[in-house]
Each structure stands twice: as C-alpha cells, then as structure tokens.
DRENKOLBA-973482 format. One record per residue: y, z, x of N, C-alpha, C in turn. Coordinates in pm, whole numbers, plus 50000, padded with zeros to 5 digits. Last residue first. Layout:
BEGIN
YZXYZXYZX/...
***
This chain:
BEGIN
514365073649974515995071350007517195084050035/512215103950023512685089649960514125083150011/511165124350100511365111950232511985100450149/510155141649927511605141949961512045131450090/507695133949845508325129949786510205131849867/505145120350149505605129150066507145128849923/504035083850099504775095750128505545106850057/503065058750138502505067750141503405075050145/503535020050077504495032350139503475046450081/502614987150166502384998250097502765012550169/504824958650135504254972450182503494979550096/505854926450143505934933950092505274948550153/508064904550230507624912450307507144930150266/508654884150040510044897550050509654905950154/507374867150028507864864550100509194877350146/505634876449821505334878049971506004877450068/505864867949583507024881049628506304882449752/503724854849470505094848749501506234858049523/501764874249449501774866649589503404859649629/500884887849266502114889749253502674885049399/498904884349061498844876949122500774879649143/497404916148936497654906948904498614897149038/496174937149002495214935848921495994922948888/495244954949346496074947549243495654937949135/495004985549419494014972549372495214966549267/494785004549685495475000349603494654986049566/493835034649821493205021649792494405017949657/494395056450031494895055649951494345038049937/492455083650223492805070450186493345069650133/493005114350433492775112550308493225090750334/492275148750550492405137550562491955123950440/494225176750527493085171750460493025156350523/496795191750544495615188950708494685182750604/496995200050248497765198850341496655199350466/495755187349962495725198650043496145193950194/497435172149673496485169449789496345183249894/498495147949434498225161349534497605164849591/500205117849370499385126849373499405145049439/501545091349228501495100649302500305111049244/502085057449170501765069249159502305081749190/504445040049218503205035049099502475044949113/507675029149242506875036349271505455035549135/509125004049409508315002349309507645015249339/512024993649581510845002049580510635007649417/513634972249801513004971149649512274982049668/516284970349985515094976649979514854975749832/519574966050047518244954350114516784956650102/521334980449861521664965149899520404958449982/518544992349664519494996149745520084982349792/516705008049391517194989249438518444996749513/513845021749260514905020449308515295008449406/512265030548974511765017249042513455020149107/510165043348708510765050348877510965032848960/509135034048531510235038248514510925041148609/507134998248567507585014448589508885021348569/503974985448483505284985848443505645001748499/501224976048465502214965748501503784971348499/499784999148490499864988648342501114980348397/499385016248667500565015448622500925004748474/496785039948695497285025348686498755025748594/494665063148879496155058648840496095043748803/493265094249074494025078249059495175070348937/492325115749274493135113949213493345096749221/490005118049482490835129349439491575126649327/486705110749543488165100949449488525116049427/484875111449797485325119049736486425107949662/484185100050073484025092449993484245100249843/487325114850230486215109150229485395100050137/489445113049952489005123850064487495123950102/491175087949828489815092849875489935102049963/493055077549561493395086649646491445090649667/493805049749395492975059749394492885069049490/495505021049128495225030549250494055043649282/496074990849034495685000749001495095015349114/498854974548937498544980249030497514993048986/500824945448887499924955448824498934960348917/503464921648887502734931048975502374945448870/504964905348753504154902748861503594912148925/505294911248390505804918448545504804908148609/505584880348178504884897448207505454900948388/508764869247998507364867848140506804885348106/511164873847869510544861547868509164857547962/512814897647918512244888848018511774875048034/512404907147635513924904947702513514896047811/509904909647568510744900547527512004900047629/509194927047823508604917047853508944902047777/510234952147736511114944347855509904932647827/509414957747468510294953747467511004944447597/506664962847526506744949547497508204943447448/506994986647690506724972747768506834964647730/510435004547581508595001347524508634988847620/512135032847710511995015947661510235013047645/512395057247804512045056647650511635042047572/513905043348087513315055348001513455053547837/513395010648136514285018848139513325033248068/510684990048321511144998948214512045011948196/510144970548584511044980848549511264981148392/508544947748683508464958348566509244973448504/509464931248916508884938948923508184951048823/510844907248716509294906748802508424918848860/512804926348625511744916948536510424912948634/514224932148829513644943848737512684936748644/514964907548914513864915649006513354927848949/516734899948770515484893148721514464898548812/519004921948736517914917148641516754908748662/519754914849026519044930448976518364924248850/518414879649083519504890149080519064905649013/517234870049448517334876049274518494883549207/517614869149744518924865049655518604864649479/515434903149802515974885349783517434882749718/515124930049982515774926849853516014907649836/511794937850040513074935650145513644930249967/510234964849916510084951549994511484947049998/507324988849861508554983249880508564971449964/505645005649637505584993849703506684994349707/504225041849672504845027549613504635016149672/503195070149559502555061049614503755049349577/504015104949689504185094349616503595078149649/502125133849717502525123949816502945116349673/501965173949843501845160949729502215144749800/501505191650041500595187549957501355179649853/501575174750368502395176850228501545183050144/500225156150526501365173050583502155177950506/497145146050573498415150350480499095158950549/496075122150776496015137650756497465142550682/494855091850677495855101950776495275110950713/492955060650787493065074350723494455083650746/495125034150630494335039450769494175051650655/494775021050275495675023050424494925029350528/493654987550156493255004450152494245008650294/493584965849873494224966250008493844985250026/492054943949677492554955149710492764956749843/493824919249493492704923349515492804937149618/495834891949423494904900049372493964902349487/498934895049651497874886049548496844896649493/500374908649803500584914449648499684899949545/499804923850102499884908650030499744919249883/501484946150310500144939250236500744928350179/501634966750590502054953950541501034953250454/502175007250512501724992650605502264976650573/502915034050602503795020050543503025011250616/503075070150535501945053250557502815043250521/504595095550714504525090250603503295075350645/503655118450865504075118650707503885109550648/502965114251111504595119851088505045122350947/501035104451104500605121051135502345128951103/500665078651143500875087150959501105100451043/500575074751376501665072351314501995074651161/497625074051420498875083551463499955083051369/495295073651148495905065851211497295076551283/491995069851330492885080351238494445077251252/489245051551387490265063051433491315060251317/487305032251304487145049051268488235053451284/488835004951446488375006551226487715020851224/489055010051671489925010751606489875010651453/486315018451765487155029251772488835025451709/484884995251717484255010551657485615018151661/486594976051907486294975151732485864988451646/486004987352128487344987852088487334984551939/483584983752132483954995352190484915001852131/482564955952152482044966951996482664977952019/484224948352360484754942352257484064952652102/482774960952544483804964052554484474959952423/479944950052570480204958252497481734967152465/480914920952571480574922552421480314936352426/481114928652857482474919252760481904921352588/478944931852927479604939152934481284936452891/477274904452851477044918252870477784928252829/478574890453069478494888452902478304901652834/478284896153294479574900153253479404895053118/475324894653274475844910653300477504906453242/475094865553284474614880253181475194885253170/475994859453539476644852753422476634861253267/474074877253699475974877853724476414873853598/472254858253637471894869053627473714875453604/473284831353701472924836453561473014849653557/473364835853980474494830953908474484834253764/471544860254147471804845354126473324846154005/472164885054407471974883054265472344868554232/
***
C-alpha cells in the first residue's frame, strides 16, 4: 500500500474516532447525577447554560446557584446576590443597597423536548443560605416523576460575570441534600 493511501486511512479513522466520542459524549446521560444530585460549573454572564440529562430519584428537586464565599461582607453579598428578607419588598432591598442584584435568573425543567415546569426569580430571593465558605442562591424548584429523565436550562437575564471568580454552579437537587 503507498504512503497516501496509509496517509487516508489513518485520517480516516482518526475523524471517525473523534465523531465517535463527540456523539457519545453530548447524547449520554450523565452518571454522576444518577446519585441525585447536578452541580456543574457555569458563568453567571448573560445567557443560558443547560445541565447533562439525569434521571430523577426524587420526585421533587430544588434549583440553585452556589459559590465559594469572598472577603464580601454578609451584607453586601446579600445585596449582590438579592436576598430579600420575608415580607421585605425588592424595591425596599435595592434602596438599602444602592444597586439592583447581579443576578436574574430565568429557568425551565425539560422532559425531553416537553417544558415540565419553569420560573423566574425577578432578580431576588427569600431562600438564600451563607455558611463560613458556601453562597447558595435558591431560584426554583420543581416536580417531577421519579426514573424520568430530565434538563434543567438556566437563562440568565443579567450580567452577574463579576462573581465568577467565586467559582460559580449550577446545583440540581432533591430538597433534603441541602446543607
């Protein structure tokens, strides 16, 4: 066999190894939800981010964001992130703040190309917990049928990039996995 011919074939067979592993890692399912819960990495600039598929083992799930705690202090990370106390009005934290939240989130739960359930938080939340090194922003939840396989698409509706550096997430999970 000449040199080209040889030169083909391993071309060949290098591009089909490469569509092989591409088909089968953007279809397959992701393992590591199968334990419950989704935490991936995202960016909190505008625009939408979607998690692997999993297979529920709950029927309900909570949707948040969490992220590593900075040298902020509790007040001004309840201000960027939108924390509203119970019964408090948005346009009250947003005087006290002097700013709008950095982060507005609008969401949607897919069972296949099916929308089960969605959501927007309007920039602001009552559920928002702060431990000495974890920020978590909760911005939905839903319900769902248990073995179902399911997306979760998050769309951010505002430019909340300058908290990237906190290493931010998107967290999937049933409700008693919380802290």
């Amino acid at each position: 066999m000449c040199d080209a011919a040889k030169r083909w074939g391993l071309i060949g067979l290098v591009c089909f190894c490469a569509f092989a592993v591409m088909s089968n890692a953007f279809g397959q399912e992701c393992k590591r939800c199968a334990k419950g819960e989704v935490n991936i990495p995202i960016t909190l600039a505008i625009g939408t981010v979607r998690t692997p598929v999993f297979t529920s083992s709950a029927d309900a799930y909570s949707i948040s964001i969490e992220f590593r705690r900075s040298s902020l202090s509790d007040e001004e990370l309840k201000c960027k992130v939108g924390e509203v106390n119970l019964g408090e009005h948005a346009n009250e934290l947003a005087e006290k703040c002097k700013a709008q939240p950095l982060i507005e989130v609008k969401w949607r739960v897919l069972d296949g190309d099916q929308e089960i359930s969605h959501g927007n938080d309007g920039g602001f939340s009552e559920d928002i917990e702060l431990d000495y090194k974890i920020v978590r922003r909760y911005i939905g939840q839903f319900r769902c049928e248990s073995k179902h396989k399911y997306v979760v698409e998050a769309t951010f509706t505002k430019d909340g990039s300058s908290l990237n550096f906190a290493n931010p997430r998107l967290v999937v999970m049933p409700p008693e996995m919380s802290f």
